[in-house]
C-alpha positions, 0 to 999 in steps of 0.5 A: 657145578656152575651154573655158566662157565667161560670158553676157556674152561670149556676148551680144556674139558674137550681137550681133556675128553679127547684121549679118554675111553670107557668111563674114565670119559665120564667125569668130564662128559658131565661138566663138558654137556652141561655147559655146552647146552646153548653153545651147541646144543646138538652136541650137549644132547648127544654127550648126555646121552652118552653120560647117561649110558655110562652112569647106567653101566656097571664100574660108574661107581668106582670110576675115579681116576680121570687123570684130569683136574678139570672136574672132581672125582664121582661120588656114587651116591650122587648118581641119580643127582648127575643123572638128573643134572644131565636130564636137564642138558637133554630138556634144555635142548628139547626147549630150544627146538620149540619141544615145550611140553617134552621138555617141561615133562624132562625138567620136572622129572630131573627137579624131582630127582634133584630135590628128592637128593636135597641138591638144591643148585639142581633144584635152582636149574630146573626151576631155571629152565621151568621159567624159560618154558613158561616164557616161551608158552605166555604164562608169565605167572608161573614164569615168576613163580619159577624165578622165584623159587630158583632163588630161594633153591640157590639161597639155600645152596648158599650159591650167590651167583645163581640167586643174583642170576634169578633175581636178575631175571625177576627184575628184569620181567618186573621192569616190564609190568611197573618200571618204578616199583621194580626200581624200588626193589630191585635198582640199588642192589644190580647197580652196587653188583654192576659196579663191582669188578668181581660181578660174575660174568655169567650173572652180569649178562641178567644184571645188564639186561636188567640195567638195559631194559630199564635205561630204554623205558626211562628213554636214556637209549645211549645208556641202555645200547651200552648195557645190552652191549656189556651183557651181549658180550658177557653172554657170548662168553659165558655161553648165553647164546640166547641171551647174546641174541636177544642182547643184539635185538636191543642194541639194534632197537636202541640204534634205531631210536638214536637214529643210527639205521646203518649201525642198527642193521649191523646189529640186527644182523649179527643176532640173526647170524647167531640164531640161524645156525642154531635151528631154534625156532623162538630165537631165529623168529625173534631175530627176523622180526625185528630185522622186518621192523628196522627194515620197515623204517628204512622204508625197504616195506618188501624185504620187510614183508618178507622176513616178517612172513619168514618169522611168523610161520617159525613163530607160530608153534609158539604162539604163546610167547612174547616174541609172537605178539611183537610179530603181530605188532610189527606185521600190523604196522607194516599193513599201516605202512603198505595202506592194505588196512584190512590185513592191519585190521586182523593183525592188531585184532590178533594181537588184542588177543594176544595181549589179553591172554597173556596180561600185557597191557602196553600190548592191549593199548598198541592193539586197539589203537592200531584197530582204530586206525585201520577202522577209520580208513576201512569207514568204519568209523563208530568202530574206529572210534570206540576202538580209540576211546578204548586205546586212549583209557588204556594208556591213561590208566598205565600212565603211558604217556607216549601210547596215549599221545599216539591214541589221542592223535588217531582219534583226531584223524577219525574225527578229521576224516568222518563226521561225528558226535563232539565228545560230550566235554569238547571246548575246541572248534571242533573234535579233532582240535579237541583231541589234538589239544589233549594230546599236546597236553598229554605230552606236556606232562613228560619231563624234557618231551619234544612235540612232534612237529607233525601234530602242530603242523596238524593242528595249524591246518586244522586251524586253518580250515576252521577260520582261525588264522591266528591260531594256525599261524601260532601253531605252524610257527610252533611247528617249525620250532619243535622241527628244529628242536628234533633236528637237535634232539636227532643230531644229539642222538646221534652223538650219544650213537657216536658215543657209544660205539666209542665206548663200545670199541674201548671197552672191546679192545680193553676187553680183548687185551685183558683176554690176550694177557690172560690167554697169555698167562694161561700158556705160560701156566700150561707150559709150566704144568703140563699136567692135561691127559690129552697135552701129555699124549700130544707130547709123546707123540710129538715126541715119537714125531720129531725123532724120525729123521727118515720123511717115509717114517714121519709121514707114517706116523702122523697118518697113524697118529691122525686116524688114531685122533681125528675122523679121517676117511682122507690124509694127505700131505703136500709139500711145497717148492723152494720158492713156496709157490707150488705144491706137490702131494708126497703121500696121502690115503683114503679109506686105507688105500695109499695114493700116488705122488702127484704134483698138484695144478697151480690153477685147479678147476673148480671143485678139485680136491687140491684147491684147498690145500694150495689156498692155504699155502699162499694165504699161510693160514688154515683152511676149513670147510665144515661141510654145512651143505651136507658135505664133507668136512675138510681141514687144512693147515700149512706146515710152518716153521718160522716163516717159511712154509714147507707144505700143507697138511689136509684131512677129510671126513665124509661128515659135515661138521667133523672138525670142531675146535677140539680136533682144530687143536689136535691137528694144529698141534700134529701139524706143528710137530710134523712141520719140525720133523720134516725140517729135521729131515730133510736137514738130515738128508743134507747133512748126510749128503754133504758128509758124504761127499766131504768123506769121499774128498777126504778119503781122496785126499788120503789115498794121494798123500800115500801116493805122493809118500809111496812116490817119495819113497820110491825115490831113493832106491830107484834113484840109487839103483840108477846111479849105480848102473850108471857107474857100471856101465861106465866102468864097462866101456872103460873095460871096452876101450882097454880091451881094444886097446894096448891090452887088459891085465888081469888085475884090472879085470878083476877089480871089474868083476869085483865092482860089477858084484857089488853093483848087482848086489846094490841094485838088487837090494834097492829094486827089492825094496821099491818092489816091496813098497810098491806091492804095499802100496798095491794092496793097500790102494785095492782094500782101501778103494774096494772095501772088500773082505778077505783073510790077511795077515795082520803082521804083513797089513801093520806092514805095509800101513807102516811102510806107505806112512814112513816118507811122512813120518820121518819127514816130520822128524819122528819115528814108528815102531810096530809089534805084531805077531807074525802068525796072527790072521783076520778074516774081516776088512783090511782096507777099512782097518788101515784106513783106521790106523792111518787116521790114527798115524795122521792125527798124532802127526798133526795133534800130537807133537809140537814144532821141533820137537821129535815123537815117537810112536808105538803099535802093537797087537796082543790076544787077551781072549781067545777069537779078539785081536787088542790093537793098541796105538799109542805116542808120546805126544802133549795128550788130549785136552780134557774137554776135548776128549769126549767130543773127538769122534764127532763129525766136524769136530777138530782143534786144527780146522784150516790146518789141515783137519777135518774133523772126519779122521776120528768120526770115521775111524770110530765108524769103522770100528764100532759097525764094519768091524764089529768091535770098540774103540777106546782113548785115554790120554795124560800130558805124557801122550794119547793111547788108543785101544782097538778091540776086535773080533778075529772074524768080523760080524756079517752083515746084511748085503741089502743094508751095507753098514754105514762107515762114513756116516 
């Protein structure tokens, strides 16, 4: 296992975690908890503890199938290592809380267990951490020796990573003892590393810090921003929190140098924004002192006081650590600043002790100097000098220049302000000239050093009041020079600033597009595998989400999916107006209870439920509150497809911080196929309402074609009917005027009698004939409109069918033929059967047969089994096109759209057939005609009156 791993692996393992039960959990809980133990150590504790208890439980030793690639099979002779390796997540955990002596004794518990299964990368971790609590308790010894034996364990693991990580770190805290050996040993190698593309970037934040702390004590703080900046961001992403912490405290540090306070803060700021949340005593105590400190030399002394208070009281259960000790250093300062020299006094009198107990000698020199300082203005002046003395030959014999310069000068303010025994070697006017002359040579022995212009200045005066004008004059102009050689160095420090924070953001946007290129092949990868257990559960369910075509079920389905997934004590899910501007809520639950519909107030109170949900619907973006305040914890996503958003979607959990990254994704991911599914939804509901209306227009239609058909019908016999009357009674009064007349012959009325016979006849026929047309069309008109079922006679049904279409059929030049038997009855729906066979006729007429070219056409019926009816139609027709043949019974399908199909005949007949009247319907077709076959039950199937069957849809 790794000893860091990047925020990419980490999602992963929580994304594979999530559909996981039992011990099939247990092969990611491991990599899962060890490489959140900074990132969130609560949670890496709590997944140990877990993983403990299911390595403990019966089955761990036969657990292999994780369906994961993300962490390899268990091997149950590595059991107690794993045990071990977890021990260690829970005694990091108890380290960052300030625990140390619970968290030593867990360490060395776990090193034992590893060492005893000759683990030696575990061994190289405890060791690891063992150092990390020797640092945070000022025993820098055995902080070393820890280090020490990290490497030589990660050696013999044959682990390079892990042994450049140590030695990083011993590099690092020897730079802090003696800058030039610790070069020697150490330069050659971390620069070659840091040069090299392929330096891990959990070993490059160690390498950094390393090339950072250097670069400031060699006072290139340009140099040194830069590489606390590259291992700031290396420990962000590697999970380093503590790292990135103190990684911004030294940024800040450096700015404050190149006198960039703006930039500074800025820094100091981000690292405290870091600690805070964490609770972890050392790293918000560091934090805050060193914001006091830059708050200090911005002259803002009570916001100083108050975060240097703050920092003290966290620190002081760890008070043997460094942190501690700068503390003191910065409080003592502070008291300088404020005049209060009896409060210095004690502070840098505590840090004496300090320094001393934990074998700092820059720490020992800054401590009695500040004694010194606050002696000499509390009259104490023997004291004050001695204490001086004591600072000046501490920074002599570490060759600190810059310590020494500073103890010599205080010794020059004692011997200004009090009265004094000369040093015994004085060769000045007086001691305080002497002490300044050794300070000015002090500094001249530093390669590039400006002299401060307020030592020069203190040495004219000093002239000045001894009577040698010469030498003040000298002196005050050498002032003026070194000020302007500051103001130099200040505004080239300010350029190095500048150029820093270029280099910072070049590398940043360099960074971050090498990040989104590899997110981006990381997508395109996933997408290609899709091997995850948890993208493979997302799938089906989004499967299962988007085939709903009904709202009421898409709703029930998330709500089941995001219990199922997510902490969830409320669910709901708005929807939005056609605008997008108001919201309302069209299903929810809480706690298992369905709540109303209700819309939702375009301007809620503060504190209303709704207030999140209609932020995220006008920002378009997620809303989240992780209930810090010991609140709830909420989640809001807008229901987006494309642009438009069609509402929002929420969740709520009675805990805080219940909605980490990994249920960010889930719930993204389900509010992205519930997006799709109620889009598709109400497209169906569209759709079904458009087909609808546009089946009633086509059945209008039908039913006025038969009319303007049974009209045309009509027409002839009525017509000849009236003719004929006509003539009779014309015939009548002609037989009137003769028989009124000169007389009547008997032939005459005979003939009469004779026409008046054939007349009767001839009207009788065609009266007939209107009235059987007329009582077809009665019944067909009643099944049609009506849809009711009833027994029939097929043969009279087929009859009256054939009779209303004949008008159209001759007036197209073609012909029909039917055969059905006569005794043949149905019990089922007459009208939605000629509506099937009318469709057919209709189709023939205008698919089948060209212009000028008359066709014929054939139905009959047959009974091949006992209980069915085989219907066939059949023409002669050009036949269907092959491609077409499997697409005539769609809606809207039609080779003739604008002159006059629909595209509804088929679609409906099929409907009809296969549903209503319970049986198939099958084509065939040749370039020698169509033949459609209807097989059909004698006794349609019943059907539920609650749930009508859907014929036009």
């Amino acid at each position: 296992m790794e000893m860091f791993a990047l925020d990419d692996d980490v999602a992963r393992w929580e994304v594979a975690l999530a559909p996981l039960r039992g011990q099939a959990r247990l092969a990611v809980l491991l990599p899962l908890a060890w490489h959140l133990r900074q990132r969130d150590s609560a949670r890496a504790d709590s997944l140990a503890a877990e993983a403990l208890a299911l390595l403990a439980a019966p089955g761990a030793d036969t657990n292999t199938d994780t369906n994961t690639d993300t962490a390899p099979a268990l091997d149950p002779a590595r059991r107690p290592a794993l045990a071990a390796r977890l021990q260690l997540v829970r005694a990091e955990a108890l380290w960052l809380q300030g625990e140390l002596d619970a968290a030593d004794a867990l360490a060395e518990q776990a090193w034992g267990a590893l060492c005893a299964g000759a683990e030696h990368a575990g061994c190289a971790d405890a060791h690891w951490l063992r150092a990390w609590i020797a640092v945070d308790r000022g025993d820098h010894l055995r902080r070393d020796e820890e280090l020490e034996q990290a490497a030589a364990a990660a050696a013999r693991a044959g682990d390079r990573r892990r042994q450049t990580i140590a030695e990083a770190a011993l590099a690092r805290w020897a730079v802090l003892h003696d800058r030039h050996r610790a070069a020697l040993r150490w330069a050659g190698r971390f620069i070659d590393n840091h040069n090299d593309n392929d330096t891990d970037t959990g070993a490059a934040v160690w390498i950094n810090d390393y090339l950072g702390l250097s670069a400031s004590l060699a006072s290139d703080f340009g140099a040194a921003a830069g590489h606390y900046i590259r291992c700031y961001e290396a420990a962000l992403c590697s999970g380093q929190l503590r790292s990135a912490m103190t990684a911004a405290t030294n940024i800040g540090e450096d700015f404050i140098i190149l006198n960039d306070l703006h930039s500074a803060l800025e820094w100091m700021q981000c690292a405290l924004d870091l600690a805070r949340p964490t609770g972890w005593p050392r790293s918000v105590g560091a934090c805050l002192m060193h914001t006091a400190d830059a708050m200090r030399r911005l002259g803002r002394l009570d916001a100083a006081e108050e975060l240097l208070q703050e920092a003290l009281a966290i620190l002081a259960p760890l008070a043997g650590a460094r942190s501690y000790a700068i503390a003191l250093q910065y409080l003592g300062e502070l008291a300088l600043d404020r005049a209060d020299y009896a409060r210095a006094l004690d502070a840098f009198v505590q840090l004496e002790g300090r320094a001393d107990a934990l074998n700092y000698p820059d720490f020992g020199t800054v401590a009695r100097r500040g004694q010194a300082h606050a002696l000499c203005f509390l009259d104490r002046a023997d004291e004050a000098q001695q204490a001086a003395l004591q600072a000046v030959r501490l920074a002599s014999e570490q060759s600190n220049a810059a310590n020494h310069i500073a103890a010599l000068r205080v010794l020059s303010i004692i011997h200004t302000r009090h009265r004094l025994a000369p040093p015994a070697e004085m060769t000045e006017l007086n001691a305080t000239l002497h002490y300044l002359h050794r300070a000015l040579a002090v500094a001249a022995t530093i390669d590039g050093y400006t002299l401060p212009g307020d030592l020069l200045d203190a040495l004219a005066r000093e002239y000045a009041q001894a009577g040698s004008y010469a030498q003040a004059y000298e002196a005050a102009l050498a002032a003026s020079a070194a000020r302007d050689k500051t103001h130099s160095r200040e505004a080239t420090n300010r350029a190095i600033a500048m150029q820093v924070h270029h280099q910072t953001e070049h590398a940043r946007a360099e960074g971050q597009h090498h990040r989104e290129l590899a997110a981006a092949e990381a997508r395109r990868a996933e997408l290609l595998q899709q091997t995850g257990a948890t993208l493979e559960r997302l799938s089906a369910i989004g499967q299962e989400i988007t085939a709903h075509l009904d709202r009421g079920a898409v709703f029930q389905t998330l709500d089941r999916h995001v219990h199922a997934l997510l902490p969830a004590t409320t669910y709901a899910v708005y929807l939005s107006d056609p605008a997008g501007l108001a919201l309302s809520r069209a299903y929810a639950v809480e706690a298992g209870r369905a709540l109303p519909p209700e819309a939702v107030d375009a301007q809620p109170a503060p504190g209303d439920p709704h207030a999140g949900p209609l932020r995220c619907l006008r920002e378009r973006h997620e809303v989240a509150h992780d209930g810090a305040d010991g609140g709830p914890s909420a989640l809001c996503v807008p229901l987006l497809v494309g642009e438009r958003a069609l509402g929002v979607m929420t969740v709520r959990a009675a805990q805080p911080r219940a909605y980490g990254e990994r249920e960010r994704l889930i719930f993204r991911t389900l509010c992205a196929y519930g997006a799709i599914a109620l889009d598709n939804a109400e497209a169906y509901r569209q759709l079904q309402d458009a087909q609808t209306q546009l089946v009633s227009q086509e059945k209008l239609a039908a039913l006025g074609s038969l009319m303007a058909g049974v009209a045309h019908e009509l027409n002839t016999p009525i017509g000849n009917s009236l003719l004929i009357a006509s003539t009779l009674q014309q015939k009548t009064d002609d037989l009137e005027k003769a028989l009124n007349g000169p007389g009547l012959r008997r032939s005459e009325l005979a003939a009469y009698v004779a026409d008046a016979q054939k007349a009767a006849q001839l009207v009788m026929r065609g009266l007939a004939s209107a009235a059987d047309l007329v009582n077809s069309f009665k019944q067909v008109a009643v099944d049609r409109t009506t849809e009711q079922r009833r027994m029939f006679n097929l043969q009279q049904v087929a009859h009256e069918i054939v009779a209303t279409m004949m008008n159209r059929i001759r007036a197209s030049s073609h012909a029909i033929e039917y055969e059905v038997p006569a005794a043949l009855a149905m019990d089922s729906y007459p009208g939605p059967f000629g509506q099937v066979i009318t469709n057919l006729i209709n189709n023939a007429l205008l698919h089948a047969f060209g212009r000028e070219q008359p066709g014929r056409m054939w139905l009959s019926a047959t009974t091949p089994v006992d209980g069915r009816v085989q219907i066939t139609f059949r023409d002669n027709g050009g036949g269907i096109a092959p491609e077409h043949l499997t697409r005539i019974f769609d809606p809207f399908f039609t080779t003739k759209l604008g002159q006059g199909g629909s595209g509804l005949g088929l679609s409906i007949s099929y409907n009809i057939v296969t549903s209503l009247l319970g049986g198939q319907i099958h084509v065939s077709s040749s370039r020698y005609g169509t033949t459609f076959t209807l097989d059909l039950p004698l006794v349609a199937p019943e059907l539920d009156p609650a749930k009508p069957a859907a014929i036009y849809h």
